[in-house]
C-alpha positions as CSV (number, residue, x, y, z in Angstrom):
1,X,7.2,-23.4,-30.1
2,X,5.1,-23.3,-27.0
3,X,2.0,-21.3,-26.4
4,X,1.8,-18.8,-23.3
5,X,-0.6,-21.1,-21.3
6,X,1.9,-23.8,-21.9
7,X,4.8,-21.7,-20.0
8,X,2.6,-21.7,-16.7
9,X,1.8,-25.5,-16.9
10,X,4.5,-27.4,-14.0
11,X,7.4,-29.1,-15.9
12,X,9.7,-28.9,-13.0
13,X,9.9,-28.6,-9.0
14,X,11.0,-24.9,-9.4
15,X,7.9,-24.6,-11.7
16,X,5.4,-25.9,-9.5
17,X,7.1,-23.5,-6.6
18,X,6.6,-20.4,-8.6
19,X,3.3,-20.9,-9.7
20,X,2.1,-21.7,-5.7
21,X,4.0,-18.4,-4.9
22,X,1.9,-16.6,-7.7
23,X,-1.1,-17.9,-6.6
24,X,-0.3,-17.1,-3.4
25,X,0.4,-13.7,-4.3
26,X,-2.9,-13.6,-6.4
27,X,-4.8,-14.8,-3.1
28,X,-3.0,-12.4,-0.9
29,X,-4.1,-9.1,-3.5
30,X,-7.4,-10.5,-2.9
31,X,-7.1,-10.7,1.0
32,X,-5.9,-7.2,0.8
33,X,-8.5,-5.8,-1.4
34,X,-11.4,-7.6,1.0
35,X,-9.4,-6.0,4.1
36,X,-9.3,-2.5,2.4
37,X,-13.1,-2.4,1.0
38,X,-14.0,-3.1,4.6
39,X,-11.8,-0.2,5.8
40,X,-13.3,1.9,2.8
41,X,-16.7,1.1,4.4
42,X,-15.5,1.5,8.3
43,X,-13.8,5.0,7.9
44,X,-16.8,6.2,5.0
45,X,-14.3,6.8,2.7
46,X,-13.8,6.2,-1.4
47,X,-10.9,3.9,-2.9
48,X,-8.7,7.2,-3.9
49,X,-9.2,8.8,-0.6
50,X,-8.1,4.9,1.0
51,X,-5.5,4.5,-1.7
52,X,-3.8,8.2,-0.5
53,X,-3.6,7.9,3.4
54,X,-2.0,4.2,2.7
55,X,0.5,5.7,0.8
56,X,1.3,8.6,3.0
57,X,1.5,5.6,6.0
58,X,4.1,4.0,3.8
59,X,6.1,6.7,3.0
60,X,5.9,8.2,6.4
61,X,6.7,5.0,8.0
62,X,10.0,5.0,5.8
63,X,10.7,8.5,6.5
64,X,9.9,10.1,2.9
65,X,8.1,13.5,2.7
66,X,5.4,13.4,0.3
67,X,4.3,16.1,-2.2
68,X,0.7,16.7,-4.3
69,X,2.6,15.6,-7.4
70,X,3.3,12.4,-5.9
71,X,-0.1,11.3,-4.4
72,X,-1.5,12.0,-8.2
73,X,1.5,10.3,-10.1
74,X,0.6,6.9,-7.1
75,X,-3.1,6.8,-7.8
76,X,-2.9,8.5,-11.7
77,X,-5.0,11.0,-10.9
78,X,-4.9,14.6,-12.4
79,X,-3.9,17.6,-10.3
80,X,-7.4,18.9,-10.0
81,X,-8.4,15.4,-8.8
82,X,-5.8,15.4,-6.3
83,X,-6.7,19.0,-5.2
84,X,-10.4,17.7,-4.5
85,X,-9.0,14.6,-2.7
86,X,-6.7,16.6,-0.5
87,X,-8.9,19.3,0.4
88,X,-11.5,16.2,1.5
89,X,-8.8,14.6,3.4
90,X,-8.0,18.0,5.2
91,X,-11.6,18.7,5.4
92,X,-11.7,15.2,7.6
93,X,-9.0,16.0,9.6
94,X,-6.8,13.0,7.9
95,X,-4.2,15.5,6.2
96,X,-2.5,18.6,6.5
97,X,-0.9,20.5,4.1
98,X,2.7,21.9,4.9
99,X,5.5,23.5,3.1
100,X,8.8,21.5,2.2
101,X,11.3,21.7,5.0
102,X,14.0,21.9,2.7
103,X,12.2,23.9,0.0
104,X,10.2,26.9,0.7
105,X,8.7,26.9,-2.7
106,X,7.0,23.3,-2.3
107,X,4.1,21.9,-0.2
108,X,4.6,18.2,1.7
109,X,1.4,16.8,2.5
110,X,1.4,15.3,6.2
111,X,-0.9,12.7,8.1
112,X,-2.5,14.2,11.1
113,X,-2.8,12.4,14.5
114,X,-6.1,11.9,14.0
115,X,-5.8,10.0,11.0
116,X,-3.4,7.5,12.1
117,X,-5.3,6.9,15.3
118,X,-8.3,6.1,12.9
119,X,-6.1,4.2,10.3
120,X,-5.0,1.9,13.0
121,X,-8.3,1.5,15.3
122,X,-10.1,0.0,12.3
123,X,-6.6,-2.0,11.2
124,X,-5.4,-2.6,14.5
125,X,-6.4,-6.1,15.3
126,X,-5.7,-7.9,11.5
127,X,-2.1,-6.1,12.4
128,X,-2.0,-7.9,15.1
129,X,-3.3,-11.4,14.3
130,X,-0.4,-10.5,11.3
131,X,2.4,-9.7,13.5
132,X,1.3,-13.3,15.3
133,X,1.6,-15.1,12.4
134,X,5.4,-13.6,11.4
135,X,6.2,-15.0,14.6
136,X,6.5,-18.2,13.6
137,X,9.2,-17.2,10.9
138,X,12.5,-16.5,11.8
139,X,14.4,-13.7,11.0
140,X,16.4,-14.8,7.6
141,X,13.0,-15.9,6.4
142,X,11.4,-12.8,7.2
143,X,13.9,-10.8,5.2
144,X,13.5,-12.9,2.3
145,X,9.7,-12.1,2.4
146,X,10.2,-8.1,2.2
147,X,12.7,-8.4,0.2
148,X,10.9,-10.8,-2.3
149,X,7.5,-8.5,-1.7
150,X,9.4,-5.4,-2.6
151,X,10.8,-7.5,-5.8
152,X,7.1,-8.0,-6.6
153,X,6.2,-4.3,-6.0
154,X,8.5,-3.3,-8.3
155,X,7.6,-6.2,-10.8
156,X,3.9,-4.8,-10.7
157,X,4.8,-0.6,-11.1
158,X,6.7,-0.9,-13.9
């Protein structure tokens, strides 16, 4: 029987391919935490506080309504926590609370303008230089990417 450090040692082709995808995942995590401290230290701003308005870009980006349950359930966080954060975050101008469209009973919690014309001044130009390099993929390859980075977000939530 083989140990666990034996499994990740390159028997194969496919082997060696997956373990330069994984560290090439490791090294991208790392690329994106460097990106995101910067950011944290540009806008003044903690890792929760960060953490929240990334996920409400997400979601909003793919059309999702957001509530306060949520943001605490994404960055485990209790409900008092996530009061405190939100009512920072609206204090800044970066959020607004709102009730549900669909459910007058619930609250949606909504980005202003303001904080996606911040988000995007300080991110703006490594969004650019990464839209440049995509260019040189074509479009199959692209979908492969998000659909194998999506795979990998999943992999890592559960």
């Amino acid at each position: 029987m083989s140990s666990v450090t034996d499994r990740w040692i390159p028997t194969t082709e496919r082997d060696q391919l997956v373990r330069e995808a994984l560290v090439a995942v490791r090294s991208f995590s790392d690329s994106m935490d460097r990106m995101h401290g910067v950011l944290r230290s540009d806008m003044d701003m903690n890792g929760s506080d960060l953490a929240a308005l990334r996920m409400l870009i997400v979601r909003e980006q793919r059309g999702e309504w957001v509530s306060p349950h949520e943001i605490a359930r994404h960055l485990a966080i209790s409900t008092a926590s996530t009061t405190k954060l939100l009512d920072r975050l609206a204090e800044r101008g970066h959020i607004e609370r709102r009730p549900h469209p669909a459910d007058r009973r619930a609250r949606i919690v909504v980005l202003t303008d303001r904080a996606r014309s911040e988000f995007y001044r300080h991110l703006g130009a490594r969004m650019a230089k990464m839209r440049d390099v995509m260019d040189a993929y074509s479009d199959d390859e692209l979908r492969a990417i998000a659909r194998f980075l999506d795979d990998m977000d999943e992999a890592m939530v559960d």
